[in-house]
Every structure is written in C-alpha cells, then in structure tokens.
N, C-alpha and C positions, 0 to 999 in steps of 0.2 A: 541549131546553134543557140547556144543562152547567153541574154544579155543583160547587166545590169540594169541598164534602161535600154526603152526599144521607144523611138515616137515615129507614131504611123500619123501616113496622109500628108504630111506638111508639104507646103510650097516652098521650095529651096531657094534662096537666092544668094550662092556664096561667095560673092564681092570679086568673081574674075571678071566682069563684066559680061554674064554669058548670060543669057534668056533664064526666068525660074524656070524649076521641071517640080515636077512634085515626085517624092520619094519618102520612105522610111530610112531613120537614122535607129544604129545599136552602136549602146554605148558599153564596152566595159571598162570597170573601174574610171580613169578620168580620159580613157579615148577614146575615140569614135573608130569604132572597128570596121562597118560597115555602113555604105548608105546606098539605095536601094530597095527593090519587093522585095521585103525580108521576111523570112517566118521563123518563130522559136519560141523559147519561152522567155519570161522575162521576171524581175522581178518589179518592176514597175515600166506601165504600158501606160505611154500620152497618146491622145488622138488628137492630133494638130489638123484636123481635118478644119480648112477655111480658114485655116494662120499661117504666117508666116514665117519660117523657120532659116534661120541666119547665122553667123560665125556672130562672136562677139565684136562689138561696134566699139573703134577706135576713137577717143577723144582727143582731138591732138590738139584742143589747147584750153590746160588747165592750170590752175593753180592750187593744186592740193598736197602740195610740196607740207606740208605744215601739218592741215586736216587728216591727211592716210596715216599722220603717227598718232594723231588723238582720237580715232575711229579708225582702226585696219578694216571694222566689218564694211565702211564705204556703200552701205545700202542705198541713199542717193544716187549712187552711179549704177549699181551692180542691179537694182530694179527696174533701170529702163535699160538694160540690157547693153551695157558699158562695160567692159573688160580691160579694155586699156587706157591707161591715161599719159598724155604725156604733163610735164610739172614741167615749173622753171620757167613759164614764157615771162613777157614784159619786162625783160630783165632782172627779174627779180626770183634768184633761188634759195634754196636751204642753205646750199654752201658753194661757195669756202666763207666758214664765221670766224674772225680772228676778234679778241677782245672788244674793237669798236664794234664791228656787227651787233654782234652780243649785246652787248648793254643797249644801243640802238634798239634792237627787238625785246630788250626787257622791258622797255621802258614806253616804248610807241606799239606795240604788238601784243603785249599780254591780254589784254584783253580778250584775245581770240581763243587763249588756250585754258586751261582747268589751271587753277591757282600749284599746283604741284607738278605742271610740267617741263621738262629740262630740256635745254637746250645745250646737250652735251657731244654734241660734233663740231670739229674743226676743216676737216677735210669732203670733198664729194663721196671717196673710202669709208670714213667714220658714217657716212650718212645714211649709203646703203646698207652699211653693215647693220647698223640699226632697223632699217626696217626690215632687213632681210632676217633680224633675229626675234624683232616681234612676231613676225608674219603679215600677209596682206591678202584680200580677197582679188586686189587689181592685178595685173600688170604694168610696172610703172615707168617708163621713160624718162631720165631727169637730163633736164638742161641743164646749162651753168647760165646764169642771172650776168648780164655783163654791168648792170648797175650793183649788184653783190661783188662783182670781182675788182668795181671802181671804189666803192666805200669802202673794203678791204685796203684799199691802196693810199687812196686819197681823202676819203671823206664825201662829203657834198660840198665840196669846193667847186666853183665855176669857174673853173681853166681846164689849157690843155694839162697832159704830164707830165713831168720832166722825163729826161731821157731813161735815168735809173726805174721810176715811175712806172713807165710803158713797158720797164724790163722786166718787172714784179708782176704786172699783170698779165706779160708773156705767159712767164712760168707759169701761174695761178689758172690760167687756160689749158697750159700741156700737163702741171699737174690731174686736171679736172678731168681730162679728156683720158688720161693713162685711165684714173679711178673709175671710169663708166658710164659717164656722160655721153649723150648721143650728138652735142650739137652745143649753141651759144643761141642767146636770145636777146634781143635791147626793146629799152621799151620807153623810144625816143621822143616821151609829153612825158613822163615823171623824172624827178630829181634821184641820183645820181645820171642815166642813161642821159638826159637830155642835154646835158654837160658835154657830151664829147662831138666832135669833129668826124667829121668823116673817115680822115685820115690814121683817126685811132682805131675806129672801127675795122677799118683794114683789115691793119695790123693784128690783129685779133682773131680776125675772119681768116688768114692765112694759117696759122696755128690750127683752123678747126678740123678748116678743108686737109690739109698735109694729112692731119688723123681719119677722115675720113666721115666729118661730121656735118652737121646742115648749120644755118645761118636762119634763125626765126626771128622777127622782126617786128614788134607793133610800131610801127612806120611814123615819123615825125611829125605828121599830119595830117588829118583824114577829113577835113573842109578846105577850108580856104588854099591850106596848101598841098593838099590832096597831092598833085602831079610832080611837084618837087617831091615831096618825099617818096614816092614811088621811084621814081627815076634815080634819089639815094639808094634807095633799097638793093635794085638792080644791081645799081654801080659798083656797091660794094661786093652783089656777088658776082661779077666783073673782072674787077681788079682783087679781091680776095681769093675767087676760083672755089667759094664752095656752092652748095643748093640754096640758092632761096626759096625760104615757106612765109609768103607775108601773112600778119592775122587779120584776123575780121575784117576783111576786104570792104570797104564804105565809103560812102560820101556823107557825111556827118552835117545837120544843118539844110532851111531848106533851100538856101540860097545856092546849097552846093550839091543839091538831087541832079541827077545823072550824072555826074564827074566820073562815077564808077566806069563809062563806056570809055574815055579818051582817056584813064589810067590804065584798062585793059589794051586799048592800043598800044601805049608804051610797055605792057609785060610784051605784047608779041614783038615789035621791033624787037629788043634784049633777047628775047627769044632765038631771033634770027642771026643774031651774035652771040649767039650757042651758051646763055647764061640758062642753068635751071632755076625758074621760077616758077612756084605757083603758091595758093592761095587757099586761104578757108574764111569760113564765113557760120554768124550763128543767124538763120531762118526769123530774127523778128524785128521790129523797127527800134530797138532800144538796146543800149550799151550800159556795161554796168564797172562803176569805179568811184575812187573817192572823190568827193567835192573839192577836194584842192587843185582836180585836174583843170579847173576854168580858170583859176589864178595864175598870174604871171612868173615865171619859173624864176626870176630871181628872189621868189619870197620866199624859199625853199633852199637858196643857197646859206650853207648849216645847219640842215636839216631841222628836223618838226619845231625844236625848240625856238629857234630863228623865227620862224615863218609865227609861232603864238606871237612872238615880240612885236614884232609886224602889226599882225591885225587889233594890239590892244595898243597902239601909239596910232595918234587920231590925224596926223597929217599922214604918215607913211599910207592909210587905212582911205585916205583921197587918192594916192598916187595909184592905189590897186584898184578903187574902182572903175578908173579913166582907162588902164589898162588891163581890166579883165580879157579872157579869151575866151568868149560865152559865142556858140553858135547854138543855144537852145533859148529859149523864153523859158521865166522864172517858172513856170506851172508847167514845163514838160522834164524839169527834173526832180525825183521824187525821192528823198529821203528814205532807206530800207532799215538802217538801224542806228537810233541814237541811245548809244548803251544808258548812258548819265539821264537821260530827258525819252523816255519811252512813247511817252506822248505827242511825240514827232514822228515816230514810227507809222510810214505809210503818207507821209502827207506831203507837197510839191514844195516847193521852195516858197512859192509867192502864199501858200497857207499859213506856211510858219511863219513869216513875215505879219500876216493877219492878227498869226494868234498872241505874236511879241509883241502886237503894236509898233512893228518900226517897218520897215520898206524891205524889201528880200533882200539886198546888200549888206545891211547891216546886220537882219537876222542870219544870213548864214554864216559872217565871220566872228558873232557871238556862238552862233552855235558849235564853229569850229574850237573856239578857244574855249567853250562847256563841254566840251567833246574829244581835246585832248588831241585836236589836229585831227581825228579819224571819224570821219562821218559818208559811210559807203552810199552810194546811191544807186538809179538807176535813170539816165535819162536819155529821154524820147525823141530822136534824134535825124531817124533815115524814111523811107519812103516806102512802100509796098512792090512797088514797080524796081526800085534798084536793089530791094533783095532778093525779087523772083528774079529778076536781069542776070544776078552775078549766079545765083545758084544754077541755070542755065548755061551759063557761060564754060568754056575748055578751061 
C-alpha cells in the first residue's frame, strides 16, 4: 500500500491510558490510515526509531483568543507539538464586544496587536466566523469570558446586577453557547469577574450546563484563601449542575505550600456529592499575569483609567500600599515586558525599584502608570514538591 507519509519504529503513546507499544504510522493525505508493521512505499519515510510518537497535545488553558488572529501560523504552539487550544479562560474572551468592550480594548490592549488590526466582531458567531475564514494551523476551543459578558452589561462597576442586568447576561451566555462556545470561564482576582457573588455565578453556570457546557474557573484565591475558593468553585458546580475544570491548581505564596493537599480533599468530598470536578496545572513554580493582580480590587473599580488616577493621587497611593495582596517578595516577581521603558524587561520588582531610586512600591505603581496600566509579569510563587504533588495526584 502507498502512503503519503509512513513513520516507522515510534513508540506510541495514544492518550487512552494504555501502555506505549511501538508501531509504524501511514499517513495519507491528512489521515492516519494505518498504524502497525506496515510495508509500502511512501513518499516520505521518518524513522521515529527512540521517539516518541503521540496524537496532538491538547492545551486546555490558553489565552490566544486575540494572538490565532494575529498569527494563524501559531508556531509557538504547533512546535512543541500543540494541536489544540482551548481560549477564553480567566474570564476573559474575544466575545461578545459590544461598543464599551471595544473601545476598552482599543485603548488598554492595542498594544498587543499590529497598528492595523480590527476588532470587528460582535457576537462568539462573528468571531469564529473570522477565524474560520482566515484559516488556522490549531484547533480552537472558545469559552465565553464571564468578566466579557459582565463589562458587556455593566462595566467594572462593583455590585451585584440588577435584575434586568443578570437578564442580559442570561441571554449573552445562551446567545454564546447557540454560536459555539464549549463552556464559561471566571477569573475570580481580576476586575470585571471578581465583582460578582456566587450567586450570579450560578445563574450563569445553569445556562451553561442546560447546553451542555463546562464551568472553567481561575478560582478566587490560590494562597491565603486557597480552600474557600475551592469550595466556591465546587459549589457552583453543585448548584449550577455543570463540570468543573479548575485552572492552575496551586498554593501560591510560601506561607501557603501544601495547601494544594486539604484542597484536594475537598475536590474528593464534592466529588462524592456527584459534582464533576477536576483540574489542571502548568509543571513550574511560577505564574504569569499582570502586576495589577497584587493591588487591591477596588483600585480597579472603572476600569484601567480609575485605577492610573489612583496610583498618581499620593494619599489614595498609602491606602494601596497598607492593603496590597502580595504573597510573593519584591524580587520573586519579574517584569517580562515594559513596552514604554524596555530597560525593565527581565528584571524583578525590587531591581526596578534600584534602578528608579525609590523602594519597589512606588517603582511599580510609576511603572504602571508609564505603562499604561499593563505591565505582564511573571512571579515566583509555589514550591517543587506541590507541583510534583498535584501533577501526581487523580
């Protein structure tokens, strides 16, 4: 038989949980017709002899809801052997953009994109359509952002919603879910998501589940309050009745290493009250987001513009310090990219404070407001032993 591709020798391991075996894979056109001791001709033959040879590896939590329109060819993912992605976690999706969205992302997000890219979807519909008409090397998965579908409604207001409110954001959920959305996401430490109540979350999550969709979660608190917001997490998928997928499963902080074991207890209780839970996790000791995520969430109520006023009025700029939410020291959080000031690029908090001449509190809420509110980092956070723990763990 002749194959487009033929790869001999590999060690198979094709995600049923079964032992590898070693076989040849033929491949024609884009399927795999045959695996097994194959013989034929081919027009190209690999010898995976002493590799290992796998289905494509699913990423199920990403953010490149934004990035697969400004790059379809996605070679960061598709070179370490990434096929799937899911988009949309932390509450934050492409869509639904209605006017505020929009200008919000024109104006706090450009940065990310090429000076002539458009942000012309309204709907989760309009969204895929677009990249289904550019094309894409992934396959993509989109959540809906439940901090997208709350600035849709409300803004970054810090209340509940009115009744009309919670009704808008129904719809905005069973619109999303019709258009081909797999699921709802919250991503309950940033401003809009960390606004809402349990109770809205619910209501929200009952919508998903009816469709037949998951409940992803970056959970309220991954230190100090670690087990409360685990036990949120549950509850809503509980009383909402869909799956829960919690993210980056941690004890953040080192005052809260091993917390990960007595939050695993409570997924198996819930467990045992028939809730689907489970969990993912990335293999290193460091998390990666913006520097606003240490400040205290009311600085944040009216979004980016708010929170500059904030940190450049010099009493409000005491009340933030007294009430930061810092479970790292200034030198295990490292600055990855200051568009404005490059010369920050790669260096810890308490560096930059060096290199300003002023104390790491005040260098990094100048640097926020040189920075335009957006200053991604990446900080150093969890333990060796609770990430081999959890990636061990059922």
């Amino acid at each position: 038989m002749g194959y487009d591709l033929l790869i001999k020798n590999g060690r198979i391991i094709d995600g049923s949980g079964n032992p590898w075996y070693k076989a040849d894979v033929g491949v024609i056109g884009d399927k795999i017709e045959n695996i097994g001791d194959l013989d034929g001709d081919s027009d190209l033959v690999i010898d995976a002899k002493g590799l290992i040879l796998s289905p494509g590896f699913i990423d199920i939590h990403s953010h490149s809801d934004i990035p697969i329109l400004v790059d379809y060819h996605a070679h960061s993912k598709i070179r370490q052997g990434v096929t799937t992605e899911i988009i949309g976690n932390c509450g934050n999706s492409a869509a639904p953009m209605n006017n505020r969205v929009k200008e919000y992302r024109d104006r706090y997000a450009r940065s990310r994109v090429p000076d002539d890219f458009k942000y012309d979807w309204i709907t989760m519909e309009d969204y895929i359509n677009r990249l289904e008409s550019q094309g894409t090397s992934l396959n993509i998965v989109p959540l809906l952002g439940h901090g997208t579908i709350r600035m849709n409604v409300i803004g970054h207001e810090n209340r509940a919603p009115t009744d009309y409110e919670l009704h808008e954001m129904k719809n905005l959920v069973s619109q999303g879910m019709d258009d081909g959305a797999w699921g709802m996401s919250t991503g309950l430490i940033y401003p809009p998501s960390v606004y809402a109540k349990i109770e809205e979350i619910i209501e929200l999550t009952k919508i998903v589940a009816d469709k037949g969709g998951v409940y992803f979660s970056h959970i309220r608190g991954e230190g100090e309050t670690l087990l409360d917001a685990v036990s949120e997490a549950c509850e809503i998928g509980l009383q909402g009745t869909a799956p829960v997928q919690i993210a980056h499963f941690k004890s953040s902080g080192k005052p809260n290493w091993g917390k990960v074991k007595l939050a695993h207890e409570l997924l198996e209780k819930y467990r045992d009250k028939s809730v689907d839970v489970t969990f993912d996790q990335y293999p290193y000791i460091a998390s990666s987001t913006n520097v606003t995520a240490i400040l205290p969430h009311w600085t944040q109520e009216g979004g980016a513009e708010k929170l500059l006023e904030h940190l450049k009025d010099p009493q409000t700029r005491y009340r933030i310090r007294n009430e930061l939410r810092l479970n790292y020291e200034w030198d295990e959080i490292l600055v990855t990219s200051a568009k404005n000031h490059p010369e920050y690029d790669g260096k810890n908090l308490k560096e930059v404070g060096e290199m300003m001449g002023k104390d790491p509190f005040n260098a990094v809420c100048d640097l926020l407001i040189m920075e335009d509110a957006q200053v991604p980092s990446v900080m150093f956070g969890m333990n060796e032993e609770d990430v081999e723990w959890v990636m061990k763990s059922p």
